[in-house]
VEXDOTOR-833604 format. One record per residue (C-alpha): x, y negated, z negated; residue in one letter; residue number from 1. Coordinates in Angstrom, 2 decimals. Example, Ala and Ser with C-alpha at 12.3 -4.5 7.8 and 13.67 -1.06 7.14 Angstrom:
2
[[12.30; 4.50; -7.80]; A; 1]
[[13.67; 1.06; -7.14]; S; 2]
END
This chain:
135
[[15.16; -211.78; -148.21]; X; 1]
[[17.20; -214.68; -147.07]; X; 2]
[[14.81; -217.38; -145.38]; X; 3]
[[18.12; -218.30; -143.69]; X; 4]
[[18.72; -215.25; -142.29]; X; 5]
[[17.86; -216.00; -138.44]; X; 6]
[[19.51; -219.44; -138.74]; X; 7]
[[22.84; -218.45; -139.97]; X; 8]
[[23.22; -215.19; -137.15]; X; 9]
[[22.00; -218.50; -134.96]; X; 10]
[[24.87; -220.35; -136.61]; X; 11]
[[27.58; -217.38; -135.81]; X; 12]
[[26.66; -217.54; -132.06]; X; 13]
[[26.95; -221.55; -132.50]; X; 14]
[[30.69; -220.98; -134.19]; X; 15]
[[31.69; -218.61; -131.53]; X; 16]
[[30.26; -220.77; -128.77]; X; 17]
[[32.35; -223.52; -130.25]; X; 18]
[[35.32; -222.02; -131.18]; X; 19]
[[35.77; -220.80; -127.12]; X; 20]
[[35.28; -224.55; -126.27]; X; 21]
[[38.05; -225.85; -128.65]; X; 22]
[[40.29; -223.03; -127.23]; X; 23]
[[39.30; -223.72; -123.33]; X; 24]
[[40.70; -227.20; -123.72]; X; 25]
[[43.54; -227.07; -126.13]; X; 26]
[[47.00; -227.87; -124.99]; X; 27]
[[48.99; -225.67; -122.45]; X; 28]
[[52.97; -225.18; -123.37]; X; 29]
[[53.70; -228.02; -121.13]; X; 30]
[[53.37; -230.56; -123.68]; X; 31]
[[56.27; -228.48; -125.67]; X; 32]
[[59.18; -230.93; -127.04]; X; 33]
[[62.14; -230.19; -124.62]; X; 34]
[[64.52; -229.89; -127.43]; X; 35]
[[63.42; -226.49; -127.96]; X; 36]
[[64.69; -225.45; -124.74]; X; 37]
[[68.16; -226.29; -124.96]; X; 38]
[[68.56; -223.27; -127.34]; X; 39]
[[70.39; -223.33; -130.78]; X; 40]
[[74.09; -224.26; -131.16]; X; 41]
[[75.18; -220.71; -132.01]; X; 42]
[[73.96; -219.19; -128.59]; X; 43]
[[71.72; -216.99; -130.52]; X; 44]
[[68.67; -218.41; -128.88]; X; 45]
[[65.95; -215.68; -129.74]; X; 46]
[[67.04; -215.27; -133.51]; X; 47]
[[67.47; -212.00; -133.91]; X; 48]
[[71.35; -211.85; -133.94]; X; 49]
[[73.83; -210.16; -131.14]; X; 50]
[[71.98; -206.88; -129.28]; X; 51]
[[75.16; -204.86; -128.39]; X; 52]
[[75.39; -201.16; -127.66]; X; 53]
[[75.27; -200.11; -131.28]; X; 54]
[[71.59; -202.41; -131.35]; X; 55]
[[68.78; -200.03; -132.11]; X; 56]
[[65.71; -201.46; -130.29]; X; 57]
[[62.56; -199.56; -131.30]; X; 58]
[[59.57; -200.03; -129.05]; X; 59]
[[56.60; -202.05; -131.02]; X; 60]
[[53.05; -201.29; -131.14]; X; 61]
[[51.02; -203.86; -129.61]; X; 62]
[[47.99; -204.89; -131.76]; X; 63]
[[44.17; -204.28; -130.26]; X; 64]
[[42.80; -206.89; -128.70]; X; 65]
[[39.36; -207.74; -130.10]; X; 66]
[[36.61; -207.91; -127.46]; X; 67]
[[35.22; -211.36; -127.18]; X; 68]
[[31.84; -211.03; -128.80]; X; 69]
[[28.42; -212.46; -126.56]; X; 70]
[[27.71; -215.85; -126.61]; X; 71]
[[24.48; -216.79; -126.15]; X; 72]
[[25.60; -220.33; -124.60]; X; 73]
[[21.17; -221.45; -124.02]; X; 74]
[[20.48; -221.23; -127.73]; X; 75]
[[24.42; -222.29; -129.02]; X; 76]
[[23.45; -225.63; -126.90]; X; 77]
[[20.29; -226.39; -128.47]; X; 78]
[[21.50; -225.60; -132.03]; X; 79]
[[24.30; -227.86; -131.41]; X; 80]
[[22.16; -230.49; -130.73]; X; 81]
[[20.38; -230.02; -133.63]; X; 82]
[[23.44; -230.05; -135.66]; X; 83]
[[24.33; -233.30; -133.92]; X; 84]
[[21.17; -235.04; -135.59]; X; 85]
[[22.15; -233.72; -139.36]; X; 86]
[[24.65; -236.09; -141.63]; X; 87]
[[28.56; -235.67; -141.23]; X; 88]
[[29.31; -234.75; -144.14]; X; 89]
[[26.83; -231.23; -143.27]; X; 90]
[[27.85; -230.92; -140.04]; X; 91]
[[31.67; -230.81; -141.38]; X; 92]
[[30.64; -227.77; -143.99]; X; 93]
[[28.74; -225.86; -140.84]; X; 94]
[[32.49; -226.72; -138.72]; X; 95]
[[34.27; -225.60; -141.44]; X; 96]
[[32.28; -222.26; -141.85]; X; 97]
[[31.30; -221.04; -138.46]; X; 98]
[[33.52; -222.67; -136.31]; X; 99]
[[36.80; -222.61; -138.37]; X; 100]
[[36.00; -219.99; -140.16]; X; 101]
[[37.36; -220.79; -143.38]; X; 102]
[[36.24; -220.39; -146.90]; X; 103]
[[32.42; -220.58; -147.55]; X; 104]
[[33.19; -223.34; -150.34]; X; 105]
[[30.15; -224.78; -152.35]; X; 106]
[[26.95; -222.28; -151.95]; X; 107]
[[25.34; -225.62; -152.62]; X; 108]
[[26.87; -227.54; -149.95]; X; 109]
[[26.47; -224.62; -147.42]; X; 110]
[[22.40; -224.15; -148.19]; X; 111]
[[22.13; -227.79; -148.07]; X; 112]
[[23.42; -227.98; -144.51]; X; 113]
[[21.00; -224.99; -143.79]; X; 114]
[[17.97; -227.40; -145.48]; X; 115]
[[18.93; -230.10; -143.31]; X; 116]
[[19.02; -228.12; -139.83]; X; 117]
[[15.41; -226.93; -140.68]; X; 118]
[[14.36; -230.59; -141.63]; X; 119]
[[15.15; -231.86; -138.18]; X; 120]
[[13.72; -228.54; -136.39]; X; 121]
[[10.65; -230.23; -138.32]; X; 122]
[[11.44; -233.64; -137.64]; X; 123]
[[11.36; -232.75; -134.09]; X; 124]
[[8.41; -230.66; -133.84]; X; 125]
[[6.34; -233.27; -135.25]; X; 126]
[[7.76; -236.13; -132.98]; X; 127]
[[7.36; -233.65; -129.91]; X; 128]
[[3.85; -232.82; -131.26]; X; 129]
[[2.77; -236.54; -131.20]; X; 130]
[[4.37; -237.07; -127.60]; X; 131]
[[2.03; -234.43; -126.46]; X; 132]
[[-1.05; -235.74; -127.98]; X; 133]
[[-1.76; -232.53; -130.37]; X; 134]
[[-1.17; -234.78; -133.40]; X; 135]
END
């Protein structure tokens, strides 16, 4: 069994959570060059050549639309301020991964960032423990 099992499902909801948040604020078509409106110089301004009579125009499938998954936005917001704590360099590999959703990469670099996540959880158990006298 994987003892990083919970964390990384943890870690989807996290890359999710983020993902929508880079999406929610990136830019709108107004910021568009206005060059690209003017059209090209051979009137043909949609690139697919003059549509006459003799134009066969064949109606296309439109593609599913995947259903946004849950986001569990509580626990997303507390992991990512645990991930804030952890070194650049792991919270980059976790970005890349979860957020991104590119490559895995290293193994090594991946379960490293996993070790460091529980170290803080740790980290801040203990300090929470002594601020609450149970130490």
């Amino acid at each position: 069994m994987d003892p990083f099992h919970d964390l990384k499902r943890r870690l989807v909801n996290w890359g999710a959570y983020r993902w929508r948040e880079l999406m929610e604020y990136r830019p709108d078509g107004s910021c568009v060059n206005s060059i690209y409106s003017w059209g090209r110089w051979d009137g043909d301004d949609d690139g697919y050549g003059v549509i006459d009579g003799n134009t066969v125009i064949a109606p296309q499938p439109e593609e599913a639309k995947a259903e946004q998954e849950e986001i569990d936005i509580v626990d997303a917001e507390n992991l990512d301020g645990l991930i804030t704590q952890i070194a650049q360099g792991h919270r980059i590999v976790l970005r890349r991964i979860y957020v991104l959703r590119g490559k895995k990469g290293s193994p090594a670099l991946h379960e490293a960032a996993l070790r460091a996540i529980t170290l803080v959880c740790g980290q801040n158990k203990q300090v929470n423990d002594y601020m609450r006298g149970r130490v």
